[in-house]
C-alpha positions in Angstrom: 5.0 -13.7 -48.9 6.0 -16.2 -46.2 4.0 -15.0 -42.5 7.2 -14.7 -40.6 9.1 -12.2 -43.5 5.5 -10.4 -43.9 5.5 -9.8 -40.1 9.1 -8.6 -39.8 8.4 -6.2 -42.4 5.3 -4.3 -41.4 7.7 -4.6 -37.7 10.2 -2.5 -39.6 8.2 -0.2 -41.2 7.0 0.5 -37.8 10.1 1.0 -36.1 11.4 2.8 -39.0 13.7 0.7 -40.2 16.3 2.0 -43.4 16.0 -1.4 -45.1 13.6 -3.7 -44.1 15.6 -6.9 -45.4 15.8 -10.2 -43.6 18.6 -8.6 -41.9 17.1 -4.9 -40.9 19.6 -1.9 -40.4 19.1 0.4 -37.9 20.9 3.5 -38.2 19.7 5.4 -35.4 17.4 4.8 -32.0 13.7 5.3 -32.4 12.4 8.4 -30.6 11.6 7.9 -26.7 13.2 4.5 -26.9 15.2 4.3 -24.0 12.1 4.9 -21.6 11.3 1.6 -20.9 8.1 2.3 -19.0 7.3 5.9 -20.3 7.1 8.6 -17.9 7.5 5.8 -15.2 11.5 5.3 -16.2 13.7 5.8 -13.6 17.6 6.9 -14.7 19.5 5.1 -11.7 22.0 2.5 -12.9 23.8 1.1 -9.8 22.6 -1.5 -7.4 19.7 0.2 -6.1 18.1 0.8 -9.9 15.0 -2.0 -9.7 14.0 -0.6 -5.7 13.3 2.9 -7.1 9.5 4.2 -7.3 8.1 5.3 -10.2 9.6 8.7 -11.7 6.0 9.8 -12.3 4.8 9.1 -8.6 3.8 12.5 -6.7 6.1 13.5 -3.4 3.0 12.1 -1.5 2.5 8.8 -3.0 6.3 8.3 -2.8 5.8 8.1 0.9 3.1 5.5 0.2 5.4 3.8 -1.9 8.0 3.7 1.5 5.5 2.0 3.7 5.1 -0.7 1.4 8.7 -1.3 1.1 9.2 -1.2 4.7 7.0 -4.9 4.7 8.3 -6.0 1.7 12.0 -5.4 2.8 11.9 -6.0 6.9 11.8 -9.6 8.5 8.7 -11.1 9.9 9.0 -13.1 12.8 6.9 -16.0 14.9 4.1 -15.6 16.9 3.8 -14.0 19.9 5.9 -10.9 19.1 5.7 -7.9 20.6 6.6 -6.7 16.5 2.4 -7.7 15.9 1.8 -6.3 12.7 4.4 -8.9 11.4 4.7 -11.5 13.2 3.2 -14.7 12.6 6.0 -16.5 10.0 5.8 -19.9 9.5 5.3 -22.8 10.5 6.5 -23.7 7.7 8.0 -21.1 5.3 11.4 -20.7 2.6 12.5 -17.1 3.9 11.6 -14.4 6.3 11.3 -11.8 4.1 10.2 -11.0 0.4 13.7 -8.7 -0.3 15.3 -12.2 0.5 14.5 -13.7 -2.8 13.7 -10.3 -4.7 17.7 -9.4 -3.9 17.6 -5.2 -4.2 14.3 -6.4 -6.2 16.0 -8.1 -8.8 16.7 -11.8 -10.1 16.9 -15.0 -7.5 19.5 -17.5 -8.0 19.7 -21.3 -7.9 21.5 -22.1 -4.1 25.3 -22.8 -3.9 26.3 -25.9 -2.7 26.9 -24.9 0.9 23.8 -23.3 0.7 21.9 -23.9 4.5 18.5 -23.2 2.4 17.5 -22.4 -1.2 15.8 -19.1 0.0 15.6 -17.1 -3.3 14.9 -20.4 -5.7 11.9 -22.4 -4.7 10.5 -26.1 -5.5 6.9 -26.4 -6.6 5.1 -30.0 -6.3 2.2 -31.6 -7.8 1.0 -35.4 -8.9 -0.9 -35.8 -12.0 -4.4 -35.2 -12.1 -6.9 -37.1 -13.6 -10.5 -36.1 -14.9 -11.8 -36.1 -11.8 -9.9 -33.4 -10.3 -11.4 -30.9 -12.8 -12.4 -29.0 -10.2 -9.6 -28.8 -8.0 -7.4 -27.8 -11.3 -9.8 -25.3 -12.0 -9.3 -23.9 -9.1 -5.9 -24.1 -7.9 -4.5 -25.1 -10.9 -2.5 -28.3 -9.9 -3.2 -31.2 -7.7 -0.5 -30.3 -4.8 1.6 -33.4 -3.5 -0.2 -35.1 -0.4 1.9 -34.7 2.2 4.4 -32.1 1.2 1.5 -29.9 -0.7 2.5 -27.3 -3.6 5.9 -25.7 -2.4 8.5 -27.0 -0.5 9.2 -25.3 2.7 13.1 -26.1 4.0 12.6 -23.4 7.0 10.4 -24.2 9.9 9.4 -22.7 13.3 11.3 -24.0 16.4 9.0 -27.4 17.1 8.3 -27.9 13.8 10.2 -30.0 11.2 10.9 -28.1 8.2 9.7 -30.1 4.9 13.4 -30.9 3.4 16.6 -29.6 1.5 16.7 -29.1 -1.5 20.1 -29.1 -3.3 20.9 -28.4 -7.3 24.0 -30.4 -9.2 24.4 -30.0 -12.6 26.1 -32.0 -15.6 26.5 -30.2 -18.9 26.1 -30.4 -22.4 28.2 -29.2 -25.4 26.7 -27.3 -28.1 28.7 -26.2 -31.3 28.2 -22.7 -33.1 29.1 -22.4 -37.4 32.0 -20.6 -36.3 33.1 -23.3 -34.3 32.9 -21.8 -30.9 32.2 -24.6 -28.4 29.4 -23.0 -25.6 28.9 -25.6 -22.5 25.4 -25.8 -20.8 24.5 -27.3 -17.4 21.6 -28.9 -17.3 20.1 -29.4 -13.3 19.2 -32.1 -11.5 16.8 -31.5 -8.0 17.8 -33.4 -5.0 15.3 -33.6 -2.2 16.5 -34.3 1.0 15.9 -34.8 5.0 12.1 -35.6 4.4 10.4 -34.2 7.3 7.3 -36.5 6.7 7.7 -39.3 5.2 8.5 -39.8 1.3 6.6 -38.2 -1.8 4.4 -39.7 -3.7 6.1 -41.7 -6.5 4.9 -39.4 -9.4 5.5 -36.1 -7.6 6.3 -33.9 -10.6 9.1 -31.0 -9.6 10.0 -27.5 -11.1 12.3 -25.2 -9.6 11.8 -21.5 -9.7 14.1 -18.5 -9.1 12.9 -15.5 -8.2 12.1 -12.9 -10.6 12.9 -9.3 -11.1 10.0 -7.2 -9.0 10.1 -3.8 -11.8 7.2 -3.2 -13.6 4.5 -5.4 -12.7 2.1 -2.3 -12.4 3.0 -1.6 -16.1 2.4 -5.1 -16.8 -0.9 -5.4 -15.0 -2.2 -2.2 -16.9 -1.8 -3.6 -20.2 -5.3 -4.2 -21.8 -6.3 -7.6 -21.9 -7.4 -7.4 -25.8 -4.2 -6.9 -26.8 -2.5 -9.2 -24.9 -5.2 -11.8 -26.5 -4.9 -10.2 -30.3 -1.7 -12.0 -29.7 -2.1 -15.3 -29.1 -2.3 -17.9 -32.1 -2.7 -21.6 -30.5 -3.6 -22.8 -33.7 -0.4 -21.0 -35.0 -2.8 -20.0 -38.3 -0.5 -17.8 -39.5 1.7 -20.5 -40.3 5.4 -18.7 -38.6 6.0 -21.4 -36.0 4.8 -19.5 -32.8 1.4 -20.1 -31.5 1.6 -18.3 -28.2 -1.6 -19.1 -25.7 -3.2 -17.3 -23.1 -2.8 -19.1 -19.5 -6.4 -18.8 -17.8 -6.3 -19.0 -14.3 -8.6 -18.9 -10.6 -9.2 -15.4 -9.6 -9.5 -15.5 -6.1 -10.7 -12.3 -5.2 -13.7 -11.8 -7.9 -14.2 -15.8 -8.1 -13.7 -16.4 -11.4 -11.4 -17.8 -14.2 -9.7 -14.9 -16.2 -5.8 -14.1 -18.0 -3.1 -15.3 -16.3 -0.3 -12.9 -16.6 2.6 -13.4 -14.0 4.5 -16.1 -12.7 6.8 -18.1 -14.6 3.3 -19.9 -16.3 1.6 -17.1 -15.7 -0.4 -19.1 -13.2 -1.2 -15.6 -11.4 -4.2 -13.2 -12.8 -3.7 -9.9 -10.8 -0.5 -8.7 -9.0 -2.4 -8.4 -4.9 -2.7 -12.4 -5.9 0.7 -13.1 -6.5 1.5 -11.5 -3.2 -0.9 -12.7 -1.2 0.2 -16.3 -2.7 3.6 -15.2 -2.2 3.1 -14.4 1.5 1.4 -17.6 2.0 3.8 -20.0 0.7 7.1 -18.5 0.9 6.5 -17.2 4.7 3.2 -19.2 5.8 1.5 -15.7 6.1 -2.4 -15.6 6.0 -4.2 -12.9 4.6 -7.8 -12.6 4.0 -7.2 -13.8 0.1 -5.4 -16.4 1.1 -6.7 -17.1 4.4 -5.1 -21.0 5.5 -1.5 -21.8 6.5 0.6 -24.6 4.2 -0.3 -27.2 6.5 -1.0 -30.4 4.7 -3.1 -33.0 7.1 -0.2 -34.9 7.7 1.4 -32.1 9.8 0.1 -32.0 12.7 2.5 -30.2 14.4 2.4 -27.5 11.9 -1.3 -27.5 12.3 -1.5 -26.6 15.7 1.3 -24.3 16.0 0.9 -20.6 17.0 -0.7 -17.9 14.8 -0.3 -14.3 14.6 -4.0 -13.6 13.7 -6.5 -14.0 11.5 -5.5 -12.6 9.1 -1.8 -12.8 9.9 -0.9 -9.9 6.5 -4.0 -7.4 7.5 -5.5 -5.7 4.1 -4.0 -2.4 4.9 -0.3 -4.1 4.4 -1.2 -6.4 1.9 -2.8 -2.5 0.0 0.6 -0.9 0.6 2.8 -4.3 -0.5 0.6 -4.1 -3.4 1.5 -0.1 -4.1 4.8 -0.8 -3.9 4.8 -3.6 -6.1 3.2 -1.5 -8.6 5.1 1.3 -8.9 8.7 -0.3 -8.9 10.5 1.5 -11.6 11.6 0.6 -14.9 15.1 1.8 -15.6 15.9 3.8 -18.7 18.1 1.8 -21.7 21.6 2.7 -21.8 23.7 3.8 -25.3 20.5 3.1 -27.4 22.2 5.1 -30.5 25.4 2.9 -29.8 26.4 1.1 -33.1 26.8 -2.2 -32.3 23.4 -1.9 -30.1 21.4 -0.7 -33.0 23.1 -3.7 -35.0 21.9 -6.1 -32.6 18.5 -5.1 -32.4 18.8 -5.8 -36.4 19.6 -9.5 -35.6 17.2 -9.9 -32.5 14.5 -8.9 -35.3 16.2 -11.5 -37.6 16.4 -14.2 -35.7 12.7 -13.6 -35.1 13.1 -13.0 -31.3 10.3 -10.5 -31.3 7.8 -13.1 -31.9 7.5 -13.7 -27.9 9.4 -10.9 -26.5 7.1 -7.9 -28.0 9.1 -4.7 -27.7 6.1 -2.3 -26.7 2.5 -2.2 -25.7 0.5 1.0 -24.5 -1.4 0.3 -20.8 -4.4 1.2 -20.6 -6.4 4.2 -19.4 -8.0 2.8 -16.6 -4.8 1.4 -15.3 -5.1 0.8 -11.1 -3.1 3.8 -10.6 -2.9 6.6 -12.7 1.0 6.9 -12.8 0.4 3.5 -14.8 -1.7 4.7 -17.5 -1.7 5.5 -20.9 2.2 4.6 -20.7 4.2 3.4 -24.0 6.3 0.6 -22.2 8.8 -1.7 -23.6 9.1 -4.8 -21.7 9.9 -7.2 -24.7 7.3 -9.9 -23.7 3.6 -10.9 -25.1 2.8 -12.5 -21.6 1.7 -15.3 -23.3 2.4 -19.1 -23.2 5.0 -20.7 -25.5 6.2 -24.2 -25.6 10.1 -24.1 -25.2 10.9 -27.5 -26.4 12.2 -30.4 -23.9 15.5 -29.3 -23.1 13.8 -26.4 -20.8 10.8 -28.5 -19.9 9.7 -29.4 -16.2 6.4 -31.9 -17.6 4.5 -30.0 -14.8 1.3 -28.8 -16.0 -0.3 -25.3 -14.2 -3.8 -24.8 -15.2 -3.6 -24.3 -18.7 0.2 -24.6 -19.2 2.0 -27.7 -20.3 4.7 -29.1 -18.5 6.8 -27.7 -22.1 5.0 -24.4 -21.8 6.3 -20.8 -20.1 5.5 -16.9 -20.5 7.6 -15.1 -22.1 9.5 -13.3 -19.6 10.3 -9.3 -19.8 13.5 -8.2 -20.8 13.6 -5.3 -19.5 16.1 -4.2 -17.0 17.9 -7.7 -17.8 21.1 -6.2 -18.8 21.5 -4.5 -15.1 21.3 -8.0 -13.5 24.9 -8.3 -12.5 24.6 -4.9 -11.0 21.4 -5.2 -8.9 21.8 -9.1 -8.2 25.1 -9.9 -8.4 25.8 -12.4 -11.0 23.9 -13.3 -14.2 22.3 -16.6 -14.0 19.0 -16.4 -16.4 15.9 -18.9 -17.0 13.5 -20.2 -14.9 15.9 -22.2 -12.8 18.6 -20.1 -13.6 21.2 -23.0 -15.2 21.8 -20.3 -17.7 25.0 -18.5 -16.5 24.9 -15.7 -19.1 22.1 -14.7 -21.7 24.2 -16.5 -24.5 23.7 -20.2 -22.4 19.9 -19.2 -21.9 19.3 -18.0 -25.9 20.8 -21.5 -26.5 18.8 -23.0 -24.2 15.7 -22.0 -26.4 13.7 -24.8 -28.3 10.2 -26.2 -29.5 8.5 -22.6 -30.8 12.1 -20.6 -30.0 14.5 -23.4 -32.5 14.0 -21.1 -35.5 15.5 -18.5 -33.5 18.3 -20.5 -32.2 18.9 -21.7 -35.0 19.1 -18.3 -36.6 21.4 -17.0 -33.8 23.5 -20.5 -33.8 24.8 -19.4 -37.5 25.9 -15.8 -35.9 29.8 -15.3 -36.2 31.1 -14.1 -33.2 30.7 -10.2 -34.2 27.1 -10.7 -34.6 26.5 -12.5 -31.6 28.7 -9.8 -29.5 26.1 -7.2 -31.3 23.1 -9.4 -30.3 24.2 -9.3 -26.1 25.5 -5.9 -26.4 21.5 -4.9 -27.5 20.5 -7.4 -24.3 22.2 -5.7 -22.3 21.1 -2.3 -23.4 17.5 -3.5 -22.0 
């Protein structure tokens, strides 16, 4: 039996599936299904559904939960303030505040054209690295540009000159389904602007990165590394097409290399990392993990501006941003037993979709917190590494990652992005402008699956989104 069909079948037998055919019926939701994050799931809907804590969290840790939003949501300003345990922004930053590009903790979006900053989509920067940069890639996983180093900052402090602007235009592409619908893609093209210091380097390589949802990272962290491994198959020996590969990235805190697990190439290893990254870069905030300000050499002024302490993000905020973080809530699925939702789940599992976007995993039982563990969660992700072909590529390597590579991101909660966020722009840039554009969008380890879902009539394909959006 072909690998793919052999996997799709034990998949239905475990999901319980009345036929397990190519093209699986389902014929009624599996039990517990619509909680997404187990006793975690929240049941809010509306606009506030991704800022909710954890259903599971005690009356007492809830309150925990508000201190840490209280720094995640409220702006931090330049030094000297009288506001000292956040003030210190800057010199050079891309917002004020992490609810500015988490929007109501949701999805960030590419900037409009009047934009005065890009605030919730940011530009990372690197030159190629050669062999004798091994240690520096170890490390930090790229060789950061110069003068500009790994992010562009267009916000500054008053007396400093912000990096540059960054604006997106797009031209689009036509692509053709069986039926004959005609779908039009954008594809986007980066413009840099206003150099504050001088040009880049002439093989500065460039991705843009929206802002992703903030909801279940805790979840996420708590799944056991061993089965997120169990998964990966970079030799694809199995033969289906998917090879799926861990990222392994600098651990700052116990200095080592171990799984990468978030970002948009997993490039991160532990959630208090990606915030204490985040906090650097995004707001020039030091903490005692990341303990420098992004001030390349070559900015002087930047150098010796004001500080707001050493550490600038003390350890008892970055412990309560990193509560907070954790215990975001999943919300529940809506109209799981809905026809045309169980039919589309049918043709996500024949098109193969499941071969990167998992649908469950159980955290473990030594999770960080114990609302997180032992939880059967449904985040439709492996958190691995999957080439996505050229058309998606941004030929900017990231440790282990290819410039063609990305992990799998969650699904859950996808179908309330309009709600929470405000419109529906999808992929890592966000040039997809509803999940259609950014299935279509897929390639390299993915084309089967397009492929599969190009041949959909437009029933089928109305089934397929109607199961997104039930996520």
């Amino acid at each position: 039996m072909p690998a793919p069909l052999h996997r799709l079948l034990l998949l239905c037998l475990a999901l319980g599936v009345s036929a397990c055919d190519q093209a699986p019926r389902f014929t009624q939701a599996e039990p517990g299904e619509a909680l997404s994050a187990g006793s975690a799931t929240v049941f809010k809907h509306d606009q506030n559904a991704f800022s909710l804590p954890s259903a599971n969290l005690s009356p007492s840790r809830r309150l925990d939960f508000s201190v840490g939003n209280s720094f995640f949501r409220n702006p931090w300003v330049t030094a000297p303030a009288t506001t000292t345990a956040r003030d210190g922004l800057g010199p050079l930053f891309n917002t004020n505040g992490c609810q500015n590009c988490h929007i109501k903790d949701g999805r960030g979006h590419p900037p409009q054209p009047d934009a005065l900053s890009s605030v919730s989509m940011l530009v990372r920067l690197s030159i190629p690295a050669g062999s004798e940069h091994a240690q520096i890639i170890e490390r930090l996983g790229v060789l950061a540009e110069p003068i500009y180093g790994g992010q562009l900052q267009d916000m500054a402090n008053p007396g400093v000159a912000p990096e540059g602007k960054v604006r997106v235009s797009y031209s689009t592409q036509q692509v053709s389904l069986a039926d004959g619908t005609q779908v039009d893609l954008r594809k986007p093209s980066l413009e840099i602007s206003q150099l504050g210091y001088g040009d880049l380097h002439p093989d500065t390589l460039f991705s843009a990165r929206i802002a992703p949802p903030m909801i279940g990272l805790g979840l996420l962290e708590a799944i056991p590394e061993a089965t997120i491994l169990a998964n990966a198959d970079p030799e694809d020996s199995n033969g289906d097409g998917i090879s799926g590969r861990a990222n392994q990235v600098w651990d700052r805190a116990g200095q080592r290399t171990m799984l990468g697990r978030f970002g948009w190439k997993a490039g991160q290893p532990s959630l208090n990392q990606q915030n204490a990254e985040a906090f650097a870069n995004d707001m020039g905030l030091t903490s005692t993990l990341v303990a420098h300000d992004n001030c390349t050499t070559a900015q002087t002024d930047c150098r010796g501006a004001p500080h707001g302490g050493e550490p600038e993000v003390s350890d008892n905020i970055l412990a309560s941003v990193l509560f907070y973080s954790r215990n975001l809530g999943v919300p529940a699925r809506r109209e799981v037993a809905a026809p045309q939702v169980l039919k589309g789940k049918g043709l996500f599992l024949q098109a193969g979709c499941q071969g990167c976007h998992t649908p469950q995993f159980t955290t473990a039982a030594d999770a960080a917190e114990p609302e997180l563990a032992n939880q059967l969660i449904r985040p439709y992700s492996d958190l691995l590494l999957h080439d996505m072909g050229a058309g998606l590529a941004d030929n900017r390597p990231e440790f282990l990652a290819s410039g063609r590579e990305w992990r799998t991101p969650p699904l859950w909660g996808i179908g309330l992005t309009e709600t929470v966020s405000g419109h529906t722009q999808f992929l890592h840039d966000g040039r997809a402008r509803n999940l259609l554009e950014a299935i279509l969008w897929h390639g390299g380890e993915a084309e089967a699956a397009k492929q599969q879902v190009l041949t959909f009539n437009a029933e089928e394909r109305a089934a397929l989104l109607a199961f997104l959006n039930s996520l």
